[in-house]
Structure formats: structure tokens, C-alpha cells
KEKOLDREN-500260 format. One record per atom (N, C-alpha, C): atom name; x, y, z. Coordinates in steps of 0.1 Angstrom, whole numbers. Layout:
% KEKOLDREN-500260
<rec atom="CA" xx="X" yy="Y" zz="Z"/>
...
***
This chain:
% KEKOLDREN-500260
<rec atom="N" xx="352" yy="-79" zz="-385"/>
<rec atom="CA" xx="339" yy="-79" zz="-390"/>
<rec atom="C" xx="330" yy="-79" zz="-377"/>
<rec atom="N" xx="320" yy="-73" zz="-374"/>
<rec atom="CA" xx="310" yy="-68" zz="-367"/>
<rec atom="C" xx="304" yy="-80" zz="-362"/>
<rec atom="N" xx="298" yy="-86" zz="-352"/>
<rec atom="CA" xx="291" yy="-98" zz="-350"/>
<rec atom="C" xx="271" yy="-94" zz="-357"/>
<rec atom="N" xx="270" yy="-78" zz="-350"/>
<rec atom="CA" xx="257" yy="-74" zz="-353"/>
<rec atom="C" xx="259" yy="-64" zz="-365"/>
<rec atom="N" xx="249" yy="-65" zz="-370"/>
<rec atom="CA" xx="251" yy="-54" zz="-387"/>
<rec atom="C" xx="241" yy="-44" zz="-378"/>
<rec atom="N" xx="240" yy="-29" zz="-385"/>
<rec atom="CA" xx="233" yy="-19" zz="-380"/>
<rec atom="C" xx="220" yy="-25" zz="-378"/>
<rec atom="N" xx="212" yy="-33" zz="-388"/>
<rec atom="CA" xx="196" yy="-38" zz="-389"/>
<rec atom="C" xx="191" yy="-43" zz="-375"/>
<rec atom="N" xx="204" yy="-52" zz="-370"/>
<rec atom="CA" xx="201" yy="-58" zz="-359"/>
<rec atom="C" xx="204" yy="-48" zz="-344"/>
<rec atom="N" xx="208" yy="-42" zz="-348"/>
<rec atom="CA" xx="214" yy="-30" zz="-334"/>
<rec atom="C" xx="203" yy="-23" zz="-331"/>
<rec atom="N" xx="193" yy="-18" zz="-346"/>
<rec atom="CA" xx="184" yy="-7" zz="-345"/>
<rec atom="C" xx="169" yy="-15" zz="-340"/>
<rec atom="N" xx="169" yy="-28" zz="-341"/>
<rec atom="CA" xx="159" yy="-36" zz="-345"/>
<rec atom="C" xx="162" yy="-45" zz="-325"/>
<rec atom="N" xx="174" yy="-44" zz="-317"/>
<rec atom="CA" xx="173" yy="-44" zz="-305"/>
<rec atom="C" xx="174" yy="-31" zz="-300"/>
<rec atom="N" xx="175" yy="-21" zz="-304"/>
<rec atom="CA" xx="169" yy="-8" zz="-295"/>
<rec atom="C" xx="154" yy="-7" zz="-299"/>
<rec atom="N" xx="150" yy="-7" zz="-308"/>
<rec atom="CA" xx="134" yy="-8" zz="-308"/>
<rec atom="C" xx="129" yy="-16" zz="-303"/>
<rec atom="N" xx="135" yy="-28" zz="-297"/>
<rec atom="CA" xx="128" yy="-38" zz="-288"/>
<rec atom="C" xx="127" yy="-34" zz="-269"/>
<rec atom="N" xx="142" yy="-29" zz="-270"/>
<rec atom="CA" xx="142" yy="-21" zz="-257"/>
<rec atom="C" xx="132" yy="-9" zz="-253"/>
<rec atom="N" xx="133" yy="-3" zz="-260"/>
<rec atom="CA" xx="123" yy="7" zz="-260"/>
<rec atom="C" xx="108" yy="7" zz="-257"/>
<rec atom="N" xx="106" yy="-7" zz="-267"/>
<rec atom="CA" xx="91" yy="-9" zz="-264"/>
<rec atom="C" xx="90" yy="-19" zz="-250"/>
<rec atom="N" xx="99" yy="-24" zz="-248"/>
<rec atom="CA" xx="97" yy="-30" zz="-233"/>
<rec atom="C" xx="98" yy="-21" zz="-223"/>
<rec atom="N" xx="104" yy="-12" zz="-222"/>
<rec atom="CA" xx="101" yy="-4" zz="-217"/>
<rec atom="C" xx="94" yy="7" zz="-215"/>
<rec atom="N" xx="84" yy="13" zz="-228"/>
<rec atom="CA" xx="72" yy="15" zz="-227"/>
<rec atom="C" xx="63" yy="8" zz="-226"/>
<rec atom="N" xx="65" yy="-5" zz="-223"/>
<rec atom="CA" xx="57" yy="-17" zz="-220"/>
<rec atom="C" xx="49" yy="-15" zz="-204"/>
<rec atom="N" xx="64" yy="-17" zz="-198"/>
<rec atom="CA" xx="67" yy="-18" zz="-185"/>
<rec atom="C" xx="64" yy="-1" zz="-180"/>
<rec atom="N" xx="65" yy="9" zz="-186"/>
<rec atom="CA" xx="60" yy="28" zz="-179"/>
<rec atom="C" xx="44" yy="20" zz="-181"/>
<rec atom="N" xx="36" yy="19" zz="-192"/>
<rec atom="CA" xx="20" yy="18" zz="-190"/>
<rec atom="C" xx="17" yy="8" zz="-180"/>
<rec atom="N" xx="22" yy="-6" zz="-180"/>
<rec atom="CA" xx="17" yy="-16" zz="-170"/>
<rec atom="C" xx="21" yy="-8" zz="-153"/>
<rec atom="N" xx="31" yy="-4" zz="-152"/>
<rec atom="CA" xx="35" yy="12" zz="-140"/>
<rec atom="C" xx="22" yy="14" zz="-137"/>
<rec atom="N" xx="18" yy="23" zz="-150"/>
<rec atom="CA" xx="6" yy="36" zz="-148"/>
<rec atom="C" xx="-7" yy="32" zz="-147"/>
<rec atom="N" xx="-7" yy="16" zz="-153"/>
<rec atom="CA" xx="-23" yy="11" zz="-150"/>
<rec atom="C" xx="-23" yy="4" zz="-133"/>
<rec atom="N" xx="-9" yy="-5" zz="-126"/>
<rec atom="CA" xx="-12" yy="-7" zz="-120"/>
<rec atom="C" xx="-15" yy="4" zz="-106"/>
<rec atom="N" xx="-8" yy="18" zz="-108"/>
<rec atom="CA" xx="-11" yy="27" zz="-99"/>
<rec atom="C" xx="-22" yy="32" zz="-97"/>
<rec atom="N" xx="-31" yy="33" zz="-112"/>
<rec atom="CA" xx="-40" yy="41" zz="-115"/>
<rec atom="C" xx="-52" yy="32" zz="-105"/>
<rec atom="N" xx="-51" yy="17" zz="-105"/>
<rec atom="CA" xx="-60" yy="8" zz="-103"/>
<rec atom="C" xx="-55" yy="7" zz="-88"/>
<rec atom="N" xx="-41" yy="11" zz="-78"/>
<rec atom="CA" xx="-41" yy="11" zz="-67"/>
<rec atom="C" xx="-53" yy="27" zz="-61"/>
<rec atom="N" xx="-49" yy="39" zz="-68"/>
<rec atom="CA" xx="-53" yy="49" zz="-66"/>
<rec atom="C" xx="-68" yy="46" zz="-63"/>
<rec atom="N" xx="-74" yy="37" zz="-71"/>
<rec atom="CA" xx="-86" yy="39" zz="-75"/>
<rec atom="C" xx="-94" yy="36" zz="-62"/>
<rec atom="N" xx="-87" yy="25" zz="-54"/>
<rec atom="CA" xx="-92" yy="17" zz="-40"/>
<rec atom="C" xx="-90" yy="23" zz="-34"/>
<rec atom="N" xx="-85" yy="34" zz="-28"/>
<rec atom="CA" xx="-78" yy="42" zz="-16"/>
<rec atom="C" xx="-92" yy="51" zz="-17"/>
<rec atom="N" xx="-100" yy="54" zz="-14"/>
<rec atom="CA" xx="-109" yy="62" zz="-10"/>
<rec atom="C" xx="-113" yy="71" zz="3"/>
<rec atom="N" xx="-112" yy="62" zz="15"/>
<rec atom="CA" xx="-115" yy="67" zz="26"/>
<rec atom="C" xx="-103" yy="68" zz="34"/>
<rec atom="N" xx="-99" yy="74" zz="46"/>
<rec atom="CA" xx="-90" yy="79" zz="49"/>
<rec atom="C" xx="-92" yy="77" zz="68"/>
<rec atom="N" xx="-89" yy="74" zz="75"/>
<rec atom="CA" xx="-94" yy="73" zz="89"/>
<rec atom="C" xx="-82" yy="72" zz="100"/>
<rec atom="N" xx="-84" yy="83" zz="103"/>
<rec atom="CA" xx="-75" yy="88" zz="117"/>
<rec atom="C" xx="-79" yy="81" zz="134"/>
<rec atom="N" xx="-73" yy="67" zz="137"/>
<rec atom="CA" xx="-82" yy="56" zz="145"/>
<rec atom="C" xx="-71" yy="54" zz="153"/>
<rec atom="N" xx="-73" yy="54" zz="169"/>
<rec atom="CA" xx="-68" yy="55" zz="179"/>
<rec atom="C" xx="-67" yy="43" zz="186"/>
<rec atom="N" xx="-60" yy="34" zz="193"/>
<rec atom="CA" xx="-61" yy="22" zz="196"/>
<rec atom="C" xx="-56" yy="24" zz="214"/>
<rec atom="N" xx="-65" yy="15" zz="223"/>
<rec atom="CA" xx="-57" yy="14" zz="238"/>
<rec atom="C" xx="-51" yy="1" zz="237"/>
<rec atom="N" xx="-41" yy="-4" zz="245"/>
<rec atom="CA" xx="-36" yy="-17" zz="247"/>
<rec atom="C" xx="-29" yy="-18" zz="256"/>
<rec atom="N" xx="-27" yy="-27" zz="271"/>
<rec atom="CA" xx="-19" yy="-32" zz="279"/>
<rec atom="C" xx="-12" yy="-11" zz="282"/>
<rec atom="N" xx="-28" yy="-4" zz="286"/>
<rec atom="CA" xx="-25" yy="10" zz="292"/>
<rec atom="C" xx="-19" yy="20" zz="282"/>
<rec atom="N" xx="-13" yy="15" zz="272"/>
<rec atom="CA" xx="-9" yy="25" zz="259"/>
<rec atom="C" xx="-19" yy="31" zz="251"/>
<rec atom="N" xx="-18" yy="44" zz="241"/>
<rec atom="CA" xx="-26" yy="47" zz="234"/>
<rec atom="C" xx="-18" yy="48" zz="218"/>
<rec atom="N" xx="-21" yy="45" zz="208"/>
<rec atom="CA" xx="-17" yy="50" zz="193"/>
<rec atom="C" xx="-23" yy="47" zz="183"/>
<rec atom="N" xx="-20" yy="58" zz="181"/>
<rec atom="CA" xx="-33" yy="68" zz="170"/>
<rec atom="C" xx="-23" yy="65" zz="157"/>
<rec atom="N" xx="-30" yy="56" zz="145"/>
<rec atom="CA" xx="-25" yy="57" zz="133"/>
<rec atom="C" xx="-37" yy="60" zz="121"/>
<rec atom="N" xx="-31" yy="67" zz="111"/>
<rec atom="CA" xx="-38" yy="68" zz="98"/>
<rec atom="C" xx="-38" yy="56" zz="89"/>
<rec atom="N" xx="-50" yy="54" zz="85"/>
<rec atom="CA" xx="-52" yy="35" zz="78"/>
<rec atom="C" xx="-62" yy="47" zz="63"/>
<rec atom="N" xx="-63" yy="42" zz="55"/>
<rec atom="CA" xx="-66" yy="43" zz="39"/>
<rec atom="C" xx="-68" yy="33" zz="30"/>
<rec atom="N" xx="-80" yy="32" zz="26"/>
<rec atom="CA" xx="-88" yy="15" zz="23"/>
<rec atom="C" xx="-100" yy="24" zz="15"/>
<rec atom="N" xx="-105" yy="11" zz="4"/>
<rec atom="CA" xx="-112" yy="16" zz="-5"/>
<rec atom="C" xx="-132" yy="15" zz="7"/>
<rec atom="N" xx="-127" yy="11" zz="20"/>
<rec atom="CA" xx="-141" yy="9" zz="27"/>
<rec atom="C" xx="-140" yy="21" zz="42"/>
<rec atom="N" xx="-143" yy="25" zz="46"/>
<rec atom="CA" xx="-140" yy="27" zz="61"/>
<rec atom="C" xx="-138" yy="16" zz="72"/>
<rec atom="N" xx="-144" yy="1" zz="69"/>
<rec atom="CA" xx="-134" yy="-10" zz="78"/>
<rec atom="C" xx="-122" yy="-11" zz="73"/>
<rec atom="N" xx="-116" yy="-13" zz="59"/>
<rec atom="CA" xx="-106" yy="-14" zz="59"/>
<rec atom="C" xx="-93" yy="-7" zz="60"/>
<rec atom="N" xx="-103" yy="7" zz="61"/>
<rec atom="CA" xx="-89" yy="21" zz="63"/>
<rec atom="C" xx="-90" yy="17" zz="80"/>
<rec atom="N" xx="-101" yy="13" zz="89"/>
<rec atom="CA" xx="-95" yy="12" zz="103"/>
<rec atom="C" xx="-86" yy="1" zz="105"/>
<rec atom="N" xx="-90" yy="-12" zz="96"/>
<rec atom="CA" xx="-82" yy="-24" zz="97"/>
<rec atom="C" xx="-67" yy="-21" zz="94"/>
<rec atom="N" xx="-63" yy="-11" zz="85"/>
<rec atom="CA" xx="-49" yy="-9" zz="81"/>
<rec atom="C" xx="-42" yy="-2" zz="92"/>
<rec atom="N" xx="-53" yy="11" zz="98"/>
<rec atom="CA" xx="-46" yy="16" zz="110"/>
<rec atom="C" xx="-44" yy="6" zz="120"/>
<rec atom="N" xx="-55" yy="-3" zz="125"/>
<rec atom="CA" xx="-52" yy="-5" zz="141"/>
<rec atom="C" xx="-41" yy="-19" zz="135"/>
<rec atom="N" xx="-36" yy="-25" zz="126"/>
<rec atom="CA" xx="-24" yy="-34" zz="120"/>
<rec atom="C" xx="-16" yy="-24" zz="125"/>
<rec atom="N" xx="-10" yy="-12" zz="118"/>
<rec atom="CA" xx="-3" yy="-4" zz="120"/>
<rec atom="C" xx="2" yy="5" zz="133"/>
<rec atom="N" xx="-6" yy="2" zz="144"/>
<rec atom="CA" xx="-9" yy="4" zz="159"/>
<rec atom="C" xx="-9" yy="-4" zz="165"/>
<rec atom="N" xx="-12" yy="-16" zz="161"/>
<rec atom="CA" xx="-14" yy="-27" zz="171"/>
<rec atom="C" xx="4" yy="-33" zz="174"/>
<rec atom="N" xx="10" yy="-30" zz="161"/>
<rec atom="CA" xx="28" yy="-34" zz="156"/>
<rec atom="C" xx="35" yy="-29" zz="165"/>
<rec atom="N" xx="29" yy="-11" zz="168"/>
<rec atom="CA" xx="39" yy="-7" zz="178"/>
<rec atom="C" xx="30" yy="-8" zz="193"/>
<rec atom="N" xx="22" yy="-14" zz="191"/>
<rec atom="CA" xx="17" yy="-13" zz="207"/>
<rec atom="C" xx="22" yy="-26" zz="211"/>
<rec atom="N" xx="21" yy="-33" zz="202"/>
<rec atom="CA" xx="24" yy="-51" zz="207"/>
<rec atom="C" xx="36" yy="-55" zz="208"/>
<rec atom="N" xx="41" yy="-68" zz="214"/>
<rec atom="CA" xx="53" yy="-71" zz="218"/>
<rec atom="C" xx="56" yy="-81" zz="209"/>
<rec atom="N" xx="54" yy="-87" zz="199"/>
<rec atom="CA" xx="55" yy="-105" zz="193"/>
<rec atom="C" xx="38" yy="-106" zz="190"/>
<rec atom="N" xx="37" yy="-117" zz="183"/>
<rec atom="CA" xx="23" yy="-123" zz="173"/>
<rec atom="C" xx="12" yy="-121" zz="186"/>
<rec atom="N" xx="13" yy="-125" zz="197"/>
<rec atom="CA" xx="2" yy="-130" zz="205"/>
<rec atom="C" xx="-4" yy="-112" zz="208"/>
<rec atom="N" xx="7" yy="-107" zz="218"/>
<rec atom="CA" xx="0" yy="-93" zz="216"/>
<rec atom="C" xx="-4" yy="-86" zz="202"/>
<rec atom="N" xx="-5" yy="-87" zz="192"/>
<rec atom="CA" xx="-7" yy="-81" zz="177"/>
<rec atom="C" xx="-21" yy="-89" zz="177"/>
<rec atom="N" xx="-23" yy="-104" zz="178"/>
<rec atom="CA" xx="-34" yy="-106" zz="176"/>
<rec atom="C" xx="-41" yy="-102" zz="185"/>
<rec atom="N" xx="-40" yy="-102" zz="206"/>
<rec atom="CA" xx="-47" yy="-94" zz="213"/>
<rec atom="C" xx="-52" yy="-81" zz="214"/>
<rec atom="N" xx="-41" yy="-72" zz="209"/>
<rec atom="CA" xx="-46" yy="-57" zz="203"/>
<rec atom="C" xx="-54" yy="-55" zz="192"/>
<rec atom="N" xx="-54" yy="-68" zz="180"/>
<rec atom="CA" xx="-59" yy="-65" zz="166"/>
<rec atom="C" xx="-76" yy="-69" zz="170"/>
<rec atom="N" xx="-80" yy="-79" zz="184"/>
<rec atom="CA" xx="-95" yy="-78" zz="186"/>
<rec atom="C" xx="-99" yy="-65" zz="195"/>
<rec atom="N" xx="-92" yy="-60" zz="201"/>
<rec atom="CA" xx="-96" yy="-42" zz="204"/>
<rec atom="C" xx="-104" yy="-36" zz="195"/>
<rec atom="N" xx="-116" yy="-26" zz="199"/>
<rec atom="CA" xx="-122" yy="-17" zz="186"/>
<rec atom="C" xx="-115" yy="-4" zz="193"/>
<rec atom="N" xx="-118" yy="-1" zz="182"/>
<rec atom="CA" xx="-109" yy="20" zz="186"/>
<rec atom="C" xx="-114" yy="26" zz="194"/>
<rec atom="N" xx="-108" yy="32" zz="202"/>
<rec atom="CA" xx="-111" yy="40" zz="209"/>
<rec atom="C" xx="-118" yy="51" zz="205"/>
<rec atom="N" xx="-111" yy="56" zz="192"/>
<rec atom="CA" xx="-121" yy="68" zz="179"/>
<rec atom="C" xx="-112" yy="65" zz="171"/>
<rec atom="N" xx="-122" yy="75" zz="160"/>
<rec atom="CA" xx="-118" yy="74" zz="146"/>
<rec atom="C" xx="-130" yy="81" zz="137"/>
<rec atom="N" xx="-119" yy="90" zz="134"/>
<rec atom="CA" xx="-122" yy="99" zz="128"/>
<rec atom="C" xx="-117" yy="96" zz="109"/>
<rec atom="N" xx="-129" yy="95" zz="100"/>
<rec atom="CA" xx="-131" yy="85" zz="86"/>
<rec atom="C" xx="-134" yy="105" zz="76"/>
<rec atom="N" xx="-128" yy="106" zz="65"/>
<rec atom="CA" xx="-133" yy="113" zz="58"/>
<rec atom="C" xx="-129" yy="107" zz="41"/>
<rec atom="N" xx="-135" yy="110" zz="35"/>
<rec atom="CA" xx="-135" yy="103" zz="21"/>
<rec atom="C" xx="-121" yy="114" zz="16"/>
<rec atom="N" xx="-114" yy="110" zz="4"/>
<rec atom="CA" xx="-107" yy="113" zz="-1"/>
<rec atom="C" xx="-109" yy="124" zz="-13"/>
***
């Protein structure tokens, strides 16, 4: 004898189902709502201890697309926390910002 009868088999695949179209829409709203902040786009060049590097940062402001680049520049220019925070008070050298 069966532990589950068909009712209960069809009645946990419809539960699966909807959890998991649960979980594709909560996906697509939270992408749609990352998409939505990404606006500006900024190609920002950083000097440090005689190095130069140039990263791309993308932020719903033009400070925070440079703030994501010169984080992302300051990582490979720096050696450990103290240089990351000494590089992260540098302003750019340039930076070139276009909307999305």
C-alpha cells in the first residue's frame, strides 16, 4: 500500500511548482529593481604610491558609479586595509560618466 494516494502526489507537485514560480517572479522583481539603480556608468582612473588604474564603476548617481570604480582600483592598487583606505581618499585623476 502506497504511503501517498495520487491526491497527495498531484497536490505536492502543485505546491512545487508554485514555489517555484514563486521564487522566477521574486528573481525578476528583484533584478528589475537592481536594473532600475544602475543608471550612470563612469570610466575613472585612479594614481597611487606612482601606479595608475582605470576601472568602470555603475551606480544609480555619478558619485556612486565613481565610488564603485575607485573601491575597485583602489583593491588592485593597494596592498592591505591601510593602503585601500589611503587610495579610497584620492579623487580621480578622470572620469569619464555617461548615462545608460
Amino acid at each position: 500500500m502506497a504511503l501517498y494516494s495520487l491526491g497527495d502526489s498531484a497536490s505536492r507537485l502543485l505546491r512545487a511548482i508554485a514555489t517555484i514560480v514563486g521564487i522566477a517572479l521574486f528573481a525578476g522583481w528583484l533584478w528589475y529593481g537592481v536594473r532600475q539603480e544602475v543608471r550612470i556608468e563612469c570610466d575613472t582612473c585612479f594614481t597611487f604610491k606612482g601606479r595608475t588604474e582605470c576601472r568602470v564603476g555603475r551606480g544609480a548617481s555619478e558619485a556612486s558609479a565613481i565610488m564603485g570604480a575607485r573601491t575597485a582600483a583602489c583593491a588592485a592598487l593597494g596592498s592591505g586595509v591601510t593602503d585601500a583606505m589611503q587610495c579610497g581618499a584620492q579623487p580621480p585623476i578622470s572620469a569619464r560618466c555617461q548615462a545608460l
